[in-house]
TORKEBA-27907 format. One record per residue (C-alpha): residue number from 0; residue in one letter; x, y, z. Coordinates in Angstrom, 2 decimals. Each point is the difference from the previous one (the first is absolute). Example, Ala and Ser with C-alpha at 12.3 -4.5 7.8 and 13.67 -1.06 7.14 Angstrom:
<pts>
PT  pos  code        u        v        w
PT    0     A    12.30    -4.50     7.80
PT    1     S     1.37     3.44    -0.66
</pts>
This chain:
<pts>
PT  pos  code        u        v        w
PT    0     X    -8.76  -197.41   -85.43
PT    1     X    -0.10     3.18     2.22
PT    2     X    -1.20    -0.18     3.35
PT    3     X     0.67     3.61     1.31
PT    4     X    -2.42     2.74     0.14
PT    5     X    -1.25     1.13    -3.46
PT    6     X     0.30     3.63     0.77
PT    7     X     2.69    -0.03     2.64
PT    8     X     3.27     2.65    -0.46
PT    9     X     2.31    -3.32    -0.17
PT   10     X    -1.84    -1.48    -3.02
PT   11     X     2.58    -1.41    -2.83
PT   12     X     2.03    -1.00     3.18
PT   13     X     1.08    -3.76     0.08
PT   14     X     1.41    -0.80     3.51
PT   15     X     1.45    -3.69     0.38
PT   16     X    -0.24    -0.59     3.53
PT   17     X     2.80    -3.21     1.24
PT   18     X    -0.82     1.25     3.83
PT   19     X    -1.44    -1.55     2.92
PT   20     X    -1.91     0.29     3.07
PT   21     X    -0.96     3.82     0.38
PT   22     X     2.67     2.91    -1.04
PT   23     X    -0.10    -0.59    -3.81
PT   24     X    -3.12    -1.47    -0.21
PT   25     X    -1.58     2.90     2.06
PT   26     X     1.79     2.54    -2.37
PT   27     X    -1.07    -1.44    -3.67
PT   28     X    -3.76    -1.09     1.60
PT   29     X     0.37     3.95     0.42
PT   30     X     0.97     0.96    -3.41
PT   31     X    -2.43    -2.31    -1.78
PT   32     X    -2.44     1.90     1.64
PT   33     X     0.88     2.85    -1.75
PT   34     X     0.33    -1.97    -3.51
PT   35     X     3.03    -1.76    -0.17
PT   36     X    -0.15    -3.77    -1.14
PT   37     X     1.80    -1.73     2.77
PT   38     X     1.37    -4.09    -0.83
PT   39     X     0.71    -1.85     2.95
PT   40     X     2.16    -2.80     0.17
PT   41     X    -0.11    -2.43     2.84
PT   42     X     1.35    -3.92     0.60
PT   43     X    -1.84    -2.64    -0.93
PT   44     X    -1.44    -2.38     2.86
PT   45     X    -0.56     2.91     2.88
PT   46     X     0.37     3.22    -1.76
PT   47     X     0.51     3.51     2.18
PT   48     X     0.20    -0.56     3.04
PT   49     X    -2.54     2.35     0.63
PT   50     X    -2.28    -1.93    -1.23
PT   51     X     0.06    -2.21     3.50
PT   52     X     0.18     3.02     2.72
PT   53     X    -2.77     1.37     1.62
PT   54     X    -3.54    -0.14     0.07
PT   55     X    -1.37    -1.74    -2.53
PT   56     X    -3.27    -1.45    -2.61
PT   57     X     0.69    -3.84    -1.62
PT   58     X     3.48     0.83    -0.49
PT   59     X     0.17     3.74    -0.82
PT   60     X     1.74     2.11     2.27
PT   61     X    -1.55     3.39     0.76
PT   62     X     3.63     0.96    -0.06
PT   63     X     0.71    -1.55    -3.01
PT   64     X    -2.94     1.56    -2.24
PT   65     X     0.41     3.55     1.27
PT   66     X     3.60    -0.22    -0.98
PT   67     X    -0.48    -1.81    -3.72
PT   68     X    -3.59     1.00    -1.18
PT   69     X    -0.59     0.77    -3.51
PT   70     X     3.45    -1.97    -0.61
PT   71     X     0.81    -2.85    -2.48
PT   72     X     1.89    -3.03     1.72
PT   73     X     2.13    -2.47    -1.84
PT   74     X     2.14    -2.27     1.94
PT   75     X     3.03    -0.63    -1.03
PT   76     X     3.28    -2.18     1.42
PT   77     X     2.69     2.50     0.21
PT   78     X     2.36    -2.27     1.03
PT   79     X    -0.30    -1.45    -3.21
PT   80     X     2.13     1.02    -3.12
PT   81     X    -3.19    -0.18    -2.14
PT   82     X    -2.11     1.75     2.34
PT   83     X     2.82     2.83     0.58
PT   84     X    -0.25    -0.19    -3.89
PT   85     X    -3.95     0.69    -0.08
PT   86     X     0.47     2.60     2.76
PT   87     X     2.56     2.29    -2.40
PT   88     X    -2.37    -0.23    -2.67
PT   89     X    -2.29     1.29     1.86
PT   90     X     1.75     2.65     1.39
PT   91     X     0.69     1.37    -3.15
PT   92     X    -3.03     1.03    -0.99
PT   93     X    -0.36     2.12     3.57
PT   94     X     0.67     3.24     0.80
PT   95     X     0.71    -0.68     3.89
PT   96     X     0.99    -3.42     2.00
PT   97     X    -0.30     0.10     3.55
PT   98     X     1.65    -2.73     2.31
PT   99     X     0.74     0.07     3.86
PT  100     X     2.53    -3.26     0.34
PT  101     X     2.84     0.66     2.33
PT  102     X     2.80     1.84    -2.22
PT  103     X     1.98    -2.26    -2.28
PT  104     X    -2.76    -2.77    -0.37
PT  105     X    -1.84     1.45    -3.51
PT  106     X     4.04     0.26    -1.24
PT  107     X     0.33    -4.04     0.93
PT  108     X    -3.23    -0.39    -2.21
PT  109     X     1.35     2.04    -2.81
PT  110     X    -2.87     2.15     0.80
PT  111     X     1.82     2.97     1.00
PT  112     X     0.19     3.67    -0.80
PT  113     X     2.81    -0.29    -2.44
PT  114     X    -1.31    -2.82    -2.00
PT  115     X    -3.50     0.51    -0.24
PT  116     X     1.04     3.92    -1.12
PT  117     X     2.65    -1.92    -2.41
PT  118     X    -1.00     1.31    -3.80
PT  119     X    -2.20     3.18     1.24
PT  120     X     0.05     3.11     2.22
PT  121     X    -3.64     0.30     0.43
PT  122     X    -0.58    -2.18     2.61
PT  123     X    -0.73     1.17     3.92
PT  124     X     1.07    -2.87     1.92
PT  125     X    -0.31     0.17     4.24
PT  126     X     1.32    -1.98     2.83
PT  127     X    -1.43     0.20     2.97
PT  128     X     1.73    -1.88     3.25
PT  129     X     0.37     0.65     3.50
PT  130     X     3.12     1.89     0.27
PT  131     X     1.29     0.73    -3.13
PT  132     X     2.61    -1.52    -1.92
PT  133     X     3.31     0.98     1.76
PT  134     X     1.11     0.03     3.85
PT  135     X    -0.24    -2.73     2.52
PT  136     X    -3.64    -0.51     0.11
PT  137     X    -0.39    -0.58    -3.86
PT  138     X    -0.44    -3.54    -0.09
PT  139     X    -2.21     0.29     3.46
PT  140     X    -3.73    -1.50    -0.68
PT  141     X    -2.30     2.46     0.98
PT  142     X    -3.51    -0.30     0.59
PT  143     X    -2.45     3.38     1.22
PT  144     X     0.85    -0.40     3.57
PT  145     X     3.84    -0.22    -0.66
PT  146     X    -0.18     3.44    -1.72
PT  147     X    -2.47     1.47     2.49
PT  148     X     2.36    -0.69     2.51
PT  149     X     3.56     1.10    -1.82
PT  150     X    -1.83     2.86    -1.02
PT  151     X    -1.53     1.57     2.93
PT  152     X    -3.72    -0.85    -0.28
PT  153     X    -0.11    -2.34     3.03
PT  154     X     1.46     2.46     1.97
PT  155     X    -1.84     3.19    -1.13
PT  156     X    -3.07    -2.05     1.57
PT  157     X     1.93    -1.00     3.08
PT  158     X    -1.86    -0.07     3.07
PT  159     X     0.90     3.54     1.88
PT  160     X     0.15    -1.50     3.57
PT  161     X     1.88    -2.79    -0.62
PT  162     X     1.87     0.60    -3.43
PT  163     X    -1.17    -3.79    -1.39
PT  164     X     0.10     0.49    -3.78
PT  165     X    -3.76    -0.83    -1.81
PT  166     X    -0.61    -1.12    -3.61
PT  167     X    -2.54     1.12    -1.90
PT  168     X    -2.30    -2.29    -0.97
PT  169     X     0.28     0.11    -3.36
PT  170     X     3.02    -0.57    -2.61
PT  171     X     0.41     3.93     0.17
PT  172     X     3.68    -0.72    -0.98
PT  173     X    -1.35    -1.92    -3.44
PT  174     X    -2.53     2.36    -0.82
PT  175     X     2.23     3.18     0.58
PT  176     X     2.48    -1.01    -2.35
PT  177     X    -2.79    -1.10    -2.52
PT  178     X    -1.33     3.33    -0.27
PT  179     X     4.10     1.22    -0.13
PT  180     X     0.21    -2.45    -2.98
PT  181     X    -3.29     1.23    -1.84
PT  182     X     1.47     3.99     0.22
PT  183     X     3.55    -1.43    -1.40
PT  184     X    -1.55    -1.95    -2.67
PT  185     X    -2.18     2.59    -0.84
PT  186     X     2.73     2.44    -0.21
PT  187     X     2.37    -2.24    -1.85
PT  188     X    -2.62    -0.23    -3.14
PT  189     X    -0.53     3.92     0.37
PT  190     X     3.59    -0.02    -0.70
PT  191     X     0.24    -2.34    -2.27
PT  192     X    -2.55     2.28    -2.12
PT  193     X     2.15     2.66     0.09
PT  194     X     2.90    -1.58    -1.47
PT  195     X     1.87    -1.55     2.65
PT  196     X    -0.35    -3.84    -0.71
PT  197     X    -0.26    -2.51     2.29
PT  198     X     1.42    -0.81     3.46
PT  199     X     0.37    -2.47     2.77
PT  200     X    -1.80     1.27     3.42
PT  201     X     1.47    -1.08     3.26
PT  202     X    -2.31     0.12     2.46
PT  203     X     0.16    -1.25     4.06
PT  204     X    -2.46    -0.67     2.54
PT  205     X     1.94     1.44     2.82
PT  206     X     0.94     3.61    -2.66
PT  207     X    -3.49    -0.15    -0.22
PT  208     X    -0.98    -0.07     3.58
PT  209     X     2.86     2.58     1.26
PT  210     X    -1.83     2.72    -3.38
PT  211     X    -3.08    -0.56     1.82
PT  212     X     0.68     0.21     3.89
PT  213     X     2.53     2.54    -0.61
PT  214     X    -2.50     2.77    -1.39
PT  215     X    -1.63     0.31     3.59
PT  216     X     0.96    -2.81     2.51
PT  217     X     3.64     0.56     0.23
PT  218     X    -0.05     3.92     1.09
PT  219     X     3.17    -0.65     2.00
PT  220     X     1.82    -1.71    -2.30
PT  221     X    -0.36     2.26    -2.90
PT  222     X     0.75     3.02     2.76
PT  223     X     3.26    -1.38     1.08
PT  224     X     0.51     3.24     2.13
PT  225     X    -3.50    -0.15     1.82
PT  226     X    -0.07    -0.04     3.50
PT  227     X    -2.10    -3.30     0.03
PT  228     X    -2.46     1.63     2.09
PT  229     X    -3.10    -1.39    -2.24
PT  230     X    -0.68    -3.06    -1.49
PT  231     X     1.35    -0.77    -3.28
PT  232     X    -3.32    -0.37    -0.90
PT  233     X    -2.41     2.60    -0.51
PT  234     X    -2.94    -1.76     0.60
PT  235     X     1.26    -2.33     3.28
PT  236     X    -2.36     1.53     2.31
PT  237     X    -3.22    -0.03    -1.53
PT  238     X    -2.35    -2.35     0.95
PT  239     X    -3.79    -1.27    -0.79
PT  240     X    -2.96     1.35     1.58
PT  241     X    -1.65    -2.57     2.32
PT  242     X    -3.87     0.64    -0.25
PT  243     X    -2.67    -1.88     1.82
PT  244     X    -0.66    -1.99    -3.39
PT  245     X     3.24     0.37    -2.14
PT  246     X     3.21     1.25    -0.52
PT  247     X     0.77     3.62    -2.01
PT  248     X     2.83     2.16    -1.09
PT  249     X     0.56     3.45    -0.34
PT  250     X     3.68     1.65    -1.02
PT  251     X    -0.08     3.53     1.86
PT  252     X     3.51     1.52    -1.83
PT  253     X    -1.29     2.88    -1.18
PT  254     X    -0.87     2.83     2.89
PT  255     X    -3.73     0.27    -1.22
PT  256     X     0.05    -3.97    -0.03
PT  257     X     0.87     0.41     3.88
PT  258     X    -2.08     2.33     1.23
PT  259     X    -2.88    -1.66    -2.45
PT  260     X     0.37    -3.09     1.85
PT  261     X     0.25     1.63     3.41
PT  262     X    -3.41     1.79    -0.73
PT  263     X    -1.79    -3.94    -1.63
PT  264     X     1.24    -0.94     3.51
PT  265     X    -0.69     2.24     1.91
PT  266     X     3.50     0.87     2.01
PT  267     X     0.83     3.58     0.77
PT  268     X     1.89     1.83     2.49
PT  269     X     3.59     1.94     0.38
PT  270     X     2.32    -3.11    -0.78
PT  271     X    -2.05    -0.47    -3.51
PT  272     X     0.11     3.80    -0.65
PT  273     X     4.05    -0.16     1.12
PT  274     X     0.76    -2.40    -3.09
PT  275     X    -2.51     1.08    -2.23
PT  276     X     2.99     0.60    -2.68
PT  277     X     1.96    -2.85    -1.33
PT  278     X     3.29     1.42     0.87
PT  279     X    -1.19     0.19     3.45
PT  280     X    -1.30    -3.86     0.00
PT  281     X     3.61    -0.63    -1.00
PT  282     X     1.43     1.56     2.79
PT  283     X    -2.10    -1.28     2.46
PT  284     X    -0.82    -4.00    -0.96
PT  285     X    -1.35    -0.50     3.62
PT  286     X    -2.53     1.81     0.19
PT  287     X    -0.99    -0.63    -3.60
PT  288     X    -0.36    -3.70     1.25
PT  289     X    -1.97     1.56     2.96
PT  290     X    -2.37     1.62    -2.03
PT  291     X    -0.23    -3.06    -2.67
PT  292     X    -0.54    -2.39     2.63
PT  293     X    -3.35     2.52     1.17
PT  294     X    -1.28    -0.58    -3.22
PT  295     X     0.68    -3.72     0.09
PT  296     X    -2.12    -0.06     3.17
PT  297     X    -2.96     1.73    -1.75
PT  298     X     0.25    -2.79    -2.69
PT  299     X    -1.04    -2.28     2.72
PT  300     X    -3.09     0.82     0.42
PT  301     X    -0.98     1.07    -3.41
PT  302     X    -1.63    -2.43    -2.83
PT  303     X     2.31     0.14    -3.28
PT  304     X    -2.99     1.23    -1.97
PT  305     X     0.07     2.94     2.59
PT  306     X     3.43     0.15     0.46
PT  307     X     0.80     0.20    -3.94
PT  308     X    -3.25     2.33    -0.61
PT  309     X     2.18     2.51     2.43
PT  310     X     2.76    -0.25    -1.63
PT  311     X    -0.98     0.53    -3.23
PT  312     X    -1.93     3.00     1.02
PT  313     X     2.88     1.87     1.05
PT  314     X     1.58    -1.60    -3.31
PT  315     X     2.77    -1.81     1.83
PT  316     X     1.25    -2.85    -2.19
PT  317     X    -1.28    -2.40     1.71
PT  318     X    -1.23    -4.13    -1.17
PT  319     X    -1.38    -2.91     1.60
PT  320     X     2.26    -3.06     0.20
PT  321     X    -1.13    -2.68    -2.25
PT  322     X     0.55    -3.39    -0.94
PT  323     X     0.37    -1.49    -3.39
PT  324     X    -3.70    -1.40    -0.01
PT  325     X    -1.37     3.09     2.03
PT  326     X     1.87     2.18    -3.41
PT  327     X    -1.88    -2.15    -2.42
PT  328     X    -3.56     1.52     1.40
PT  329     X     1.25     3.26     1.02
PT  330     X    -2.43     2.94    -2.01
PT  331     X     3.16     1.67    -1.56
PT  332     X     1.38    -3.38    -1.45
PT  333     X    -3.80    -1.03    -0.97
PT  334     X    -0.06     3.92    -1.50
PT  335     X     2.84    -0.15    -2.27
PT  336     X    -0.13    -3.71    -1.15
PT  337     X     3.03    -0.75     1.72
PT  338     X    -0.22    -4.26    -0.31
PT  339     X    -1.13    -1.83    -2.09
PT  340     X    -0.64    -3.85    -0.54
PT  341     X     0.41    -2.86    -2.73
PT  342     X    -0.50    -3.24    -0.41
PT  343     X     2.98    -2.12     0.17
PT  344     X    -0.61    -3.59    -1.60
PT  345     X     1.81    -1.66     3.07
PT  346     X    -0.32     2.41     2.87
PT  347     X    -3.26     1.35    -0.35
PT  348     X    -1.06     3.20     0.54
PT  349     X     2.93     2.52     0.51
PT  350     X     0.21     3.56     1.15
PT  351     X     3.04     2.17    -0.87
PT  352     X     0.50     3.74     0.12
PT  353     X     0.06     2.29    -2.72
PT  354     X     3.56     1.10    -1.61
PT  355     X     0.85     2.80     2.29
PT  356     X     0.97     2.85    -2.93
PT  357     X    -3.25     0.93    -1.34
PT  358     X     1.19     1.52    -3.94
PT  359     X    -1.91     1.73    -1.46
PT  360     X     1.13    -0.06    -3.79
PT  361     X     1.35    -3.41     0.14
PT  362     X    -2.53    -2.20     3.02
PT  363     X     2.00    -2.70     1.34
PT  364     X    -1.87    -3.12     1.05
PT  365     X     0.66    -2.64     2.30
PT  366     X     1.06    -3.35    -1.26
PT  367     X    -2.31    -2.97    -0.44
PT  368     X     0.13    -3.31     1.33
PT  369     X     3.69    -1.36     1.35
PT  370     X     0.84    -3.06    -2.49
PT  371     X    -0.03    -3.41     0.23
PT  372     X     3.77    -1.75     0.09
PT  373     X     0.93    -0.43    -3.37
PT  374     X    -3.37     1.36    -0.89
PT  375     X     1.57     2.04    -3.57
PT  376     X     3.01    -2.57    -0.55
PT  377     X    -1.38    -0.86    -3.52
PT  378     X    -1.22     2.84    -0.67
PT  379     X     3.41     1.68     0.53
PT  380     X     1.91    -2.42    -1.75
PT  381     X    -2.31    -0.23    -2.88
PT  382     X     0.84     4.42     0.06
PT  383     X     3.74    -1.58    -0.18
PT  384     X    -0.63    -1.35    -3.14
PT  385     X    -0.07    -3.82     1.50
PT  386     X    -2.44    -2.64    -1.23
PT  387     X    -2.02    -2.27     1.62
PT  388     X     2.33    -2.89    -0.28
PT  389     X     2.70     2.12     1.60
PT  390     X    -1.76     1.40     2.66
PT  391     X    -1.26    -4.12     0.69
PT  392     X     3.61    -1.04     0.32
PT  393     X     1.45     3.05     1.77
PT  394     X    -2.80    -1.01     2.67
PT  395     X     0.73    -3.79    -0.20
PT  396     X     3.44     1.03     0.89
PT  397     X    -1.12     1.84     3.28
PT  398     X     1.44     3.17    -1.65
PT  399     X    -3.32     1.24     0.21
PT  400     X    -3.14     0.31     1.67
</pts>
């Protein structure tokens, strides 16, 4: 019963996902795009919890469906010693189990690393949690905005006047460590292909966070010996383009970027001549802000179609500042069939963008409808080798769903 892209590169790959709410699910809804078979396993009665957050169509979640589609559900009681049964069963026949509990909880269910690996040395088996599984803030819960604060998000968008830290408004935390997960998975079963068996990934939110910020938002922290002068980040002072109609952006770095942009706009004189080279916009950051804040004036009084038009005629990078909805009809989007749209038997008509790595020997495709609770529990079971009769009693019993 595969439900993963028929070309994709993971096809052959059975994932048995035991997560919740948006790290693992995000990652396997990810690699089922790309052709792996992912099994989900959720509690009977409410199922993820991601099911009930967010916007949502007669009981499915936007968040929940971009996370599990194309995904078989079968709920399962793991606090039960015949559903922990069912669940190693199934595990067996997979190639990769992710689960996000906090560290120590799968070992209680006699789901863990160690026992689910018992017998073979094939299997890829990853944890994600919070903050690891050793020092004091192992056992913390941690939801997105615990990690975007421990790990320097909320302050890398702190306000600049008054230092008050800002979230994102997003799980940025979740879906960081996601992608972190799909790269370590993906390079696990490389390995594994080359001989080195099986292994148990260890994988945090807040590692994931500090890999991400570090690479250009924490200049002064990776320079211990700088002289603190500049921001950590790179990219603290720029700021959007306020047109008559709209908001832009364009990223002057390079020197022909600035003195493109100084041209679109129109500002000229001996203080944008004196820092026409980058070394010399280091060395002299007020005037740069001078001469910035010239073109931010010019913005004023420009439309964004003119503004951008400018822009890209001195081929400046340069974009207009869009919305989510405002993406969906953009030309370039429309151009390169960047959404498209199902039918979902519960939630209606649902849009979804395309799997961002376009292959070309081996198309990914993105996942079908998200499941129903429970919606493959006999189906699964029956793939288990149990018959009707069993499967009627096991869900008499509340064992499952």
């Amino acid at each position: 019963m595969s439900t993963g892209s028929a070309t994709g590169p993971m096809r052959g790959v059975r994932i048995l996902d035991l997560s919740i709410a948006l790290t693992g699910p995000y990652a396997a809804a990810l690699l089922g795009d790309q052709g792996a078979e992912v099994v989900k396993v959720e509690r009977p009665g409410i199922g993820d919890i991601a099911r009930w957050v967010g916007v949502a169509v007669n009981g499915v979640s936007a968040l929940f469906h971009m996370c599990n589609r194309g995904k078989q559900s079968i709920a399962v009681d793991l606090h039960r010693p015949e559903g922990q049964a069912l669940v190693r069963r199934l595990a067996a026949g997979c190639d990769v189990v992710v689960q996000n509990f906090r560290p120590g909880v799968t070992e209680r269910l006699g789901l863990g690393y160690d026992t689910l690996s018992a017998g073979r040395d094939d299997l890829i088996y990853v944890s994600i949690s919070g903050f690891g599984p050793e020092g004091p803030y192992a056992h913390k819960g941690a939801y997105d905005t615990v990690i975007q604060a421990y790990g320097g998000l909320a302050t890398s968008q702190a306000d600049p006047d008054t230092g008050r830290p800002h979230f994102l408004n997003q799980t940025a935390a979740d879906k960081i460590t996601a992608m972190y997960a799909v790269q370590a998975i993906t390079a696990a079963l490389f390995a594994r292909e080359r001989g080195a068996g099986g292994q148990h990934i260890q994988l945090s939110m807040l590692d994931s966070v500090a890999s991400f910020l570090w690479s250009d938002a924490a200049g002064n922290e990776v320079l211990t010996e700088s002289d603190k002068s500049m921001p950590s980040s790179f990219v603290n002072n720029f700021a959007p383009f306020e047109f008559t109609d709209g908001w832009g952006i364009c990223t002057p770095t390079s020197d022909a970027d600035f003195a493109g942009m100084c041209r679109a706009f129109g500002v000229a004189g001996p203080d944008v001549d004196s820092i026409a080279d980058i070394r010399a916009r280091r060395a002299n950051p007020l005037v740069s802000r001078a001469v910035m804040q010239r073109c931010y004036e010019v913005a004023t009084h420009l439309t964004l179609a003119e503004g951008i038009g400018r822009l890209e005629a001195e081929n400046v990078p340069c974009g207009k500042v869009l919305s989510p909805a405002q993406l969906v009809d953009d030309p370039h989007a429309l151009a390169i069939e960047m959404f498209d749209e199902i039918d979902h038997p519960l939630a209606g008509r649902v849009r979804r963008p395309r799997h961002p790595a376009q292959f070309t020997g081996t198309p990914a495709a993105i996942g079908g409808a998200c499941p129903a609770l429970g919606e493959h529990t006999d189906a699964l079971l029956a793939d288990l080798g149990l018959g009707a009769d069993e499967i009627a009693a096991l869900r008499s019993d509340g064992v499952v769903a």
